[in-house]
C-alpha positions in Angstrom: -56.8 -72.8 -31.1 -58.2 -74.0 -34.6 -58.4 -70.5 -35.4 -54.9 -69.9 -35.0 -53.7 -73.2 -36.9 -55.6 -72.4 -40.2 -54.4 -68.3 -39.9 -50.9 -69.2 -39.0 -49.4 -67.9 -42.5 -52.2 -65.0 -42.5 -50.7 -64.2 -39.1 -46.9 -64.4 -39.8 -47.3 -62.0 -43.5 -49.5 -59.5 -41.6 -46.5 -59.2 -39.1 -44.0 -59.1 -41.8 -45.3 -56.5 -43.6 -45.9 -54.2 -40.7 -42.2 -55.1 -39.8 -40.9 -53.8 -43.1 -43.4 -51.1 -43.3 -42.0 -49.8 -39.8 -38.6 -50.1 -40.9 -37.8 -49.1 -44.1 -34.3 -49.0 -44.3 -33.5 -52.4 -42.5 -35.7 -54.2 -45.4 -33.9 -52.0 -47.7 -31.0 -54.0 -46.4 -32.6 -57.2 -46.5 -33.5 -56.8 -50.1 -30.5 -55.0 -51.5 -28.6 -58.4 -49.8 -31.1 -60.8 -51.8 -30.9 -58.9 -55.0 -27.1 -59.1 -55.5 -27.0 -62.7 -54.3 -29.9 -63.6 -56.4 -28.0 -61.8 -59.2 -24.3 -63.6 -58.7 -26.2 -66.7 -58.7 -28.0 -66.3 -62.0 -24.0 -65.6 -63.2 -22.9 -68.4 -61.8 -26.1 -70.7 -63.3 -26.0 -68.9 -66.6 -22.0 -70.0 -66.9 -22.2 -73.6 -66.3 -25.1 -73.9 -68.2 -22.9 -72.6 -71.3 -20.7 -75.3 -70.5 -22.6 -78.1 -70.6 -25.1 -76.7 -73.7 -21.8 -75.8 -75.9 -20.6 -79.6 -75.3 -23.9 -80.5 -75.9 -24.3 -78.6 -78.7 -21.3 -80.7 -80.9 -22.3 -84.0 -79.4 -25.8 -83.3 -81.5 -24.5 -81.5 -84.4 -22.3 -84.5 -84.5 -25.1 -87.1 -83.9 -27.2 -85.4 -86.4 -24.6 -85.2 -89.0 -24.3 -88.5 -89.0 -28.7 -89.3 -89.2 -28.7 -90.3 -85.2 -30.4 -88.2 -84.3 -33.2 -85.3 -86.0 -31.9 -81.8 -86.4 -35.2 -80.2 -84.7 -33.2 -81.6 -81.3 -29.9 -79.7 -82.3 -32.0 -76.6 -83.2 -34.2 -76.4 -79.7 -30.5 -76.7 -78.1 -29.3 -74.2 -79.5 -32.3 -71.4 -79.4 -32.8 -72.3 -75.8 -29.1 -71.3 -75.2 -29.8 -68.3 -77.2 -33.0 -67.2 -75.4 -30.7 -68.1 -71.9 -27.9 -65.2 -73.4 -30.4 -62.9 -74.1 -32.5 -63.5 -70.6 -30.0 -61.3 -68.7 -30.4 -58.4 -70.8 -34.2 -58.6 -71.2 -34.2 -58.5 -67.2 -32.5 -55.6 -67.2 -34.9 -53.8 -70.1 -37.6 -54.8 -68.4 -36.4 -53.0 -64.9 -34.6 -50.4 -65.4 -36.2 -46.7 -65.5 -34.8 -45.0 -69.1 -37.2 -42.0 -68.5 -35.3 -41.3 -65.6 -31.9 -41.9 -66.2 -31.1 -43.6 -63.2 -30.1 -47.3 -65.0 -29.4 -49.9 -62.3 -28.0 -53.2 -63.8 -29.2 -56.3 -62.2 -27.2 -59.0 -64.1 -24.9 -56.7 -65.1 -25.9 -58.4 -69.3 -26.5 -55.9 -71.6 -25.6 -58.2 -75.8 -24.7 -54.7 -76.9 -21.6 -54.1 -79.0 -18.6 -53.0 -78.2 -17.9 -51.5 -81.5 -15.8 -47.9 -82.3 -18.9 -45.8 -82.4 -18.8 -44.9 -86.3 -21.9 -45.8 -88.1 -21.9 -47.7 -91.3 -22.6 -45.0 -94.9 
């Protein structure tokens, strides 16, 4: 019995794995599910946290404006909202398969202009 205690998660992976191994497309399921849920809730993070970082934003420009408070604070705001508008596209560099041609959008964040196409002399 103390066997089975301490290999309890040992146990319940090897099972899981031969479960998905033996049926391929109802883990395809499973994972196709948790991609596109885990996807509409980075969205739905990534948009609230614009909210509250672009009234954060003014409340420190404005408090450092006025010597409250330093300007390094106002500056690690706003590169950290940067880096979070630039995460969903480096997710989707870093997974999809150019080589291929087969491009598959996780976030569905690309930062790539919208422009006319012309290129500038």
């Amino acid at each position: 019995m103390n066997f089975l205690k301490k290999n309890l998660l040992a146990f319940c992976l090897m099972l899981t794995f031969s479960v998905v191994a033996m049926a391929p497309e109802a883990s395809a399921t499973v994972f196709d599910t948790a991609l596109s849920k885990g996807s509409e809730t980075f969205k739905a993070v990534k948009s609230v946290i614009f909210l509250v970082g672009g009234f954060g934003l003014v409340a420190l420009a404005f408090f450092a404006v006025f010597g409250k408070l330093k300007w390094t604070w106002f500056a690690s705001l706003a590169v950290g909202l940067a880096i979070l508008a630039a995460a969903g596209a480096i997710i989707d560099y870093a997974t999809t398969d150019s080589g291929s041609g087969d491009v598959v959008s996780l976030t569905g964040d690309t930062l790539t202009g919208g422009g006319s196409g012309t290129t500038l002399p």
